[in-house]
C-alpha positions as MATLAB code, in Angstrom:
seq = 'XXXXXXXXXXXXXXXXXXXXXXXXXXXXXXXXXXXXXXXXXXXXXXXXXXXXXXXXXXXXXXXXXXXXXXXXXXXXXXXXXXXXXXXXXXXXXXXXXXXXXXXXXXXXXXXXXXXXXXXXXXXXXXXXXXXXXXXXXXXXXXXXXXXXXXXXXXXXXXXXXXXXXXXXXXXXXXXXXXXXXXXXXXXXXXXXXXXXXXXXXXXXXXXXXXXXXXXXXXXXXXXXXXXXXXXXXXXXXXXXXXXXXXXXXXXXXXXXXXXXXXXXXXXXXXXXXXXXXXXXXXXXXXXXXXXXXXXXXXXXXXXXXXXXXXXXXXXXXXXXXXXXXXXXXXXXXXXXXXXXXXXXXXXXXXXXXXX';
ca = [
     215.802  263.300  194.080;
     217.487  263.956  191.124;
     218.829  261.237  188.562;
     222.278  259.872  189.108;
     224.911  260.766  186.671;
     226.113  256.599  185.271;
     229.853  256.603  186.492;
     232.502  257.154  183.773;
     234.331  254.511  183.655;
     237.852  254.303  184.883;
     240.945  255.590  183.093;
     243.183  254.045  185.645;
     246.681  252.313  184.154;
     244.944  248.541  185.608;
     241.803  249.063  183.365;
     242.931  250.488  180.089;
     242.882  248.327  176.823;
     245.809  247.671  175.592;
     245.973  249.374  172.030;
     244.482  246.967  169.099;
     247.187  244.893  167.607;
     248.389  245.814  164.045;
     246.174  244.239  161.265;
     248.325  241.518  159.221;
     247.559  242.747  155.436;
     245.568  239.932  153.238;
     245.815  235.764  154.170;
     249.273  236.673  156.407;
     248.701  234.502  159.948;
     250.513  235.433  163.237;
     253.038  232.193  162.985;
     253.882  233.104  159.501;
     255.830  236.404  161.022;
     258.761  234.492  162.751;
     259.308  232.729  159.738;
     259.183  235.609  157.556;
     261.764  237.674  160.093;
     263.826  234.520  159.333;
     263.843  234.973  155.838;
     264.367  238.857  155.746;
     267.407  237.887  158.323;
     268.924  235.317  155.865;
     268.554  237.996  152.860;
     269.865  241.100  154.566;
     272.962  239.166  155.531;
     273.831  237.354  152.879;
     276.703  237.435  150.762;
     275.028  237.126  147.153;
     272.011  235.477  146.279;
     270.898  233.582  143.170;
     266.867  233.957  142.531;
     265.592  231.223  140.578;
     262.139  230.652  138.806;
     260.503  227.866  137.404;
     260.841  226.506  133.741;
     258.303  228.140  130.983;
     258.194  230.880  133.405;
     254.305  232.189  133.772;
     253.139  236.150  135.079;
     253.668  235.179  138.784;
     256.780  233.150  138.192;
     258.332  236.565  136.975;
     256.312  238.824  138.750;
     257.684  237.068  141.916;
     261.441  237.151  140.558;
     261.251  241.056  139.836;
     260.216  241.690  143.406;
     262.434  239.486  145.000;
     264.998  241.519  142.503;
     263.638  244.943  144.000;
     263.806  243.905  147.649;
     267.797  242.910  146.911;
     268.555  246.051  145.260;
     266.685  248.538  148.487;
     269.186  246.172  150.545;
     272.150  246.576  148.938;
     272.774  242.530  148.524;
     274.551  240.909  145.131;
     272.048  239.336  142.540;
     271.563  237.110  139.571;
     267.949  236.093  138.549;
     267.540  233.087  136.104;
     264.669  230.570  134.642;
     264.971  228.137  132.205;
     262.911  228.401  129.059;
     262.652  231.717  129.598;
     261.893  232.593  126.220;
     258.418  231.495  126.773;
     258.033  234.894  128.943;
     259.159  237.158  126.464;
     255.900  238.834  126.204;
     256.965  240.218  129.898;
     259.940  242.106  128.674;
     258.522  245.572  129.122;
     258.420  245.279  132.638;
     260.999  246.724  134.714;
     263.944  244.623  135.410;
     262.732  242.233  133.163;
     266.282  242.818  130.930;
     267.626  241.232  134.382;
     266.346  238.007  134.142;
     269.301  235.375  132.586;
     268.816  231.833  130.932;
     271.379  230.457  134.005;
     272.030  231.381  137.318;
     275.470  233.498  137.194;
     278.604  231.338  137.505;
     280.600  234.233  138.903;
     278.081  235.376  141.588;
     278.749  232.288  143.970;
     276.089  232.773  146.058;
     275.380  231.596  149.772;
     271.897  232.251  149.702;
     269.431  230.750  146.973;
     265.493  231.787  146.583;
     263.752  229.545  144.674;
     259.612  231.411  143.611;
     256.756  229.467  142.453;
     258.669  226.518  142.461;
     256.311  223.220  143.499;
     259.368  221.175  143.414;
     263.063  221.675  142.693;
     263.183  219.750  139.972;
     261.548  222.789  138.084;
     264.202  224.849  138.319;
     267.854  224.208  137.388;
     267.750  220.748  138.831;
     271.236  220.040  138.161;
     272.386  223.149  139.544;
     274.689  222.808  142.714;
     272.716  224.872  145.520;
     274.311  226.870  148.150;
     273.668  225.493  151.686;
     270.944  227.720  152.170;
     268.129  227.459  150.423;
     264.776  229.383  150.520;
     261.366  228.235  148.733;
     258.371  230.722  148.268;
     255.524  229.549  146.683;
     251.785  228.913  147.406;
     251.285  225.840  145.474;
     249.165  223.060  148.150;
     251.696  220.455  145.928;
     254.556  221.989  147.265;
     257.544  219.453  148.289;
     259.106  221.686  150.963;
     262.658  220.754  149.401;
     264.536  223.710  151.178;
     266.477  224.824  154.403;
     263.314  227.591  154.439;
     260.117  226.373  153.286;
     257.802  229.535  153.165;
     254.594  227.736  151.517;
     250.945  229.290  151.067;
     248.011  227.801  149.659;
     246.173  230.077  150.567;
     247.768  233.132  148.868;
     246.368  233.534  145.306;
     249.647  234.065  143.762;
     253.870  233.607  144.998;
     253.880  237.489  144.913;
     251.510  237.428  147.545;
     254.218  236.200  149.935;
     257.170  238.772  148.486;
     254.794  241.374  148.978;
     254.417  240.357  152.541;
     258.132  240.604  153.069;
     258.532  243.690  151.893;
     255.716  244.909  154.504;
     257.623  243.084  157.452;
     261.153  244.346  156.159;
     259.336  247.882  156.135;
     260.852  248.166  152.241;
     258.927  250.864  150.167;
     256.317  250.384  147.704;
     258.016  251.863  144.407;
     256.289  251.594  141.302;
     258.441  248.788  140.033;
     257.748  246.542  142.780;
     254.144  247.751  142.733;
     254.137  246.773  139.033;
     255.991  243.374  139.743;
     253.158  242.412  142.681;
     250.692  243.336  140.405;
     251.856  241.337  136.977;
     251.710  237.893  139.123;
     248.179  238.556  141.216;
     246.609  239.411  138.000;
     247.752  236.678  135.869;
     247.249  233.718  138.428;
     243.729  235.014  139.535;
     243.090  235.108  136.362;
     242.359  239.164  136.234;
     240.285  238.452  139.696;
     238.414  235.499  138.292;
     239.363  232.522  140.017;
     238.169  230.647  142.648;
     241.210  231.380  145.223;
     240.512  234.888  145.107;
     239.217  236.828  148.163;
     238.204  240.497  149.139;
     241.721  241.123  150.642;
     243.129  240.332  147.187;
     241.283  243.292  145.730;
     242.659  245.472  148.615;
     246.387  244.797  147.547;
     246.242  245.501  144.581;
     244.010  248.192  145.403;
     247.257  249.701  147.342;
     249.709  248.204  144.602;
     248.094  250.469  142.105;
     247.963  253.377  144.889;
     252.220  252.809  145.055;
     252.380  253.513  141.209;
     251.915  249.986  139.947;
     251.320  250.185  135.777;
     248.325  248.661  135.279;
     248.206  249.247  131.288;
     251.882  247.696  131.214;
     251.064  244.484  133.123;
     247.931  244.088  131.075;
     249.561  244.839  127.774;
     252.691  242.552  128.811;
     250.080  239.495  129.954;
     247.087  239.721  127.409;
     248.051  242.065  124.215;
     251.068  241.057  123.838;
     251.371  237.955  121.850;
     253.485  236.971  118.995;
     252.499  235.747  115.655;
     253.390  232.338  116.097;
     251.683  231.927  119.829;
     247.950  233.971  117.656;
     248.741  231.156  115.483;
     249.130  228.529  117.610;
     246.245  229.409  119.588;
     243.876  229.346  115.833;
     245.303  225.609  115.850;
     244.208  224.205  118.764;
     240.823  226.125  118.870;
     240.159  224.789  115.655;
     240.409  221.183  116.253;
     238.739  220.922  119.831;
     236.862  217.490  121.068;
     234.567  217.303  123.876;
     234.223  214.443  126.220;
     231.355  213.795  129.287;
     228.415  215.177  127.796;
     230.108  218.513  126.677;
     231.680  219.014  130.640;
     235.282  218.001  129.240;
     237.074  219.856  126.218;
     240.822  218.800  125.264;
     242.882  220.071  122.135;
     246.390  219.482  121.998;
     249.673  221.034  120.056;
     251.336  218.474  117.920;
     255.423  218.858  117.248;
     255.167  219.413  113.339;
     253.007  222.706  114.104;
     254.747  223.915  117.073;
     257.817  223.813  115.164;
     256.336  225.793  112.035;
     254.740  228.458  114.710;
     257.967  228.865  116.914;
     257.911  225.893  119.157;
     256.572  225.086  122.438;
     258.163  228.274  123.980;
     255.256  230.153  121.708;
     252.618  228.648  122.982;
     249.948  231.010  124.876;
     250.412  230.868  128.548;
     246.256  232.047  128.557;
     245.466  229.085  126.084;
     243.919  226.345  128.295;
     241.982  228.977  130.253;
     240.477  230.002  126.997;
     239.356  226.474  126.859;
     237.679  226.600  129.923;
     235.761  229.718  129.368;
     233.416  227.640  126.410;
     229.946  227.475  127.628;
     229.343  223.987  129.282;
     232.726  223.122  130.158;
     233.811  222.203  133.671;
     237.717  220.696  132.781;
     239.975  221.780  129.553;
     243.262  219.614  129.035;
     245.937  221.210  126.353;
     248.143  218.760  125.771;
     251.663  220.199  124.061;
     253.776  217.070  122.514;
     257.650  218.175  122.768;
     259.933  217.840  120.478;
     262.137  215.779  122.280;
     259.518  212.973  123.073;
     256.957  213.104  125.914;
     254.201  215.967  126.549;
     253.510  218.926  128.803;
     249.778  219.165  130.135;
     247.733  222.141  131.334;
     244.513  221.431  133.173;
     242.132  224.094  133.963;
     238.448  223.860  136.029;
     236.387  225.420  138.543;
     237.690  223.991  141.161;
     235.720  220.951  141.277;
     236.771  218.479  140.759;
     240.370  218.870  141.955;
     242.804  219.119  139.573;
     245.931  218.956  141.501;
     244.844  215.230  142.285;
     245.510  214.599  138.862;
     248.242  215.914  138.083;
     249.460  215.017  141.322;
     249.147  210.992  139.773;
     251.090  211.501  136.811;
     254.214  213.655  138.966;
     252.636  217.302  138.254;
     250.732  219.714  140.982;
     249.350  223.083  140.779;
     246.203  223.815  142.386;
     242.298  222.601  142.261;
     241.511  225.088  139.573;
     244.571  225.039  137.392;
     247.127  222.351  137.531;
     249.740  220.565  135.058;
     252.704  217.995  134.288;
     255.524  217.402  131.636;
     256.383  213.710  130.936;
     259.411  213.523  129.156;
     259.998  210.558  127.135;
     257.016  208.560  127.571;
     254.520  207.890  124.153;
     252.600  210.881  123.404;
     249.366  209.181  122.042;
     249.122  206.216  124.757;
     249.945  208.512  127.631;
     247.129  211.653  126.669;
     244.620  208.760  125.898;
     245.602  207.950  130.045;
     245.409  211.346  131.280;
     242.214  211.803  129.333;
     240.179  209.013  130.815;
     241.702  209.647  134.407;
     240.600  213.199  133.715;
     236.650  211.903  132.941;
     236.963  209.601  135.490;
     237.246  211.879  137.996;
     234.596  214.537  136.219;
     232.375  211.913  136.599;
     232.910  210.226  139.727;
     231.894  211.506  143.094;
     234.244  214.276  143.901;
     232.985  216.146  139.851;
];
């Protein structure tokens, strides 16, 4: 008897597989898509909307503003985009858009709609500003205070772009160059050019695509890392100079006092890229810059490998960030007595059982 031919197996409509679902690009989760259709809703219908960023405004803080500014404009909606201390981002202003970006949201634009990126809190951006009624916060910040109508918060994106990038995907907006180039300015800068701990294989892949779309990689790098003024190279040969270790070489702290921050251009001029250059010394597991302002008080930046974390501490003395790169500004408190706090906290916590 010959061998029996293994039956094929059934076609029939009560046996086929239903067709795989569509793959969610990067960290995006199935209950983050009602919430983004939400947002995309509130934007396409709004009247006018005011984009805000946070103060000292860093590569993903802008990066995340010029997006949100090239979703608005494929949609047709009224504009204004604004951070404070924006002068500190100057180095950005090749980018497209960039011109765009004012020193205070528009007084004629009365929006109804407000979009705060990168924002941890609202108190760092505008915080005397009267809001619409509805607000919107995008950020991926763990430290986040959820202080909108829509809270859109990601830890585990590597950068706020991250999440604009995903609404463009849901909204079905196209990839142009200048929102390729946007996306890609704020995922390089807060990874760190693809060096930080947050950053996984799917980050790669975006901005694998990003630079597929027509993103300019040479601008964004020449805009984030070549691109310094004299006073910020200066700045930078100041506090490199006059470093001081702490826990056996682990711990390395500098710090910007007012008299040479206002002969170099003021705290605006300061290197957004400084601390990590701290951290990258042989040895060290925490760097703390510590930039006194002119007006009394002090702005930290706190960067590690992720353990310990540094959000707790910054967290204690009312900053956030994330467990690799965190910070604060305390405004009229004594500079000495106060970094002398934040320095033993910050050994404290190298040392103890969580460093």
């Amino acid at each position: 008897m010959g061998r029996r031919r293994p039956a094929k197996p059934s076609t029939s409509p009560a046996t086929k597989r239903p067709p795989p679902a569509r793959k969610l690009p990067g960290a995006l989760t199935p209950p983050a898509l009602g919430l983004i259709d939400a947002i995309v809703e509130r934007l396409r219908g709004a009247r006018a909307v005011q984009v805000l960023g946070h103060a000292r405004p860093d590569g993903d803080c802008i990066g995340s503003l010029l997006a949100v500014h090239e979703l608005l404009t494929h949609w047709g909606r009224p504009h204004a985009l604004a951070v404070e201390e924006g002068a500190a981002a100057a180095h950005y202003a090749e980018l497209p858009g960039y011109g765009g970006i004012l020193a205070e949201p528009a007084a004629a634009l009365q929006p109804d709609v407000a979009v705060f990126v990168d924002c941890a809190d609202r108190a760092r951006a505008f915080a005397d500003w009267p809001a619409p009624a509805l607000t919107i916060n995008l950020d991926h910040h763990a430290s986040n205070t959820r202080f909108a109508q829509l809270n859109w918060v990601e830890p585990a994106c590597a950068a706020t772009v991250e999440l604009v990038y995903y609404l463009a995907w849901r909204a079905g907006v196209p990839l142009t160059p200048p929102l390729a180039t946007a996306l890609l300015t704020g995922l390089l800068t807060d990874t760190g050019s693809f060096r930080y701990p947050a950053v996984r294989p799917h980050h790669l892949e975006l901005a694998a695509e990003w630079l597929r779309a027509g993103a300019d990689l040479p601008l964004v790098a020449r805009a984030a890392y070549q691109n310094q003024s004299p006073g910020a190279v200066a700045l930078s040969g100041q506090a490199l100079a006059d470093l001081r270790y702490a826990g056996g070489g682990r711990l390395v702290w500098g710090e910007l006092r007012s008299p040479t921050l206002t002969a170099h251009g003021g705290p605006e001029a300061v290197p957004e890229h400084l601390a990590s250059e701290m951290r990258g010394i042989r040895g060290v597991r925490v760097a703390v810059l510590f930039i006194e302002l002119p007006e009394g008080g002090l702005k930290v930046s706190l960067r590690g490998d992720g353990v310990p974390d540094l959000s707790l501490l910054a967290r204690e003395f009312g900053g956030g960030g994330h467990a690799a790169a965190a910070g604060l500004k305390l405004a009229g408190v004594p500079y000495e007595a106060t970094r002398d706090r934040i320095l033993a906290r910050a050994e404290a916590l190298l040392n103890g059982p969580a460093g």
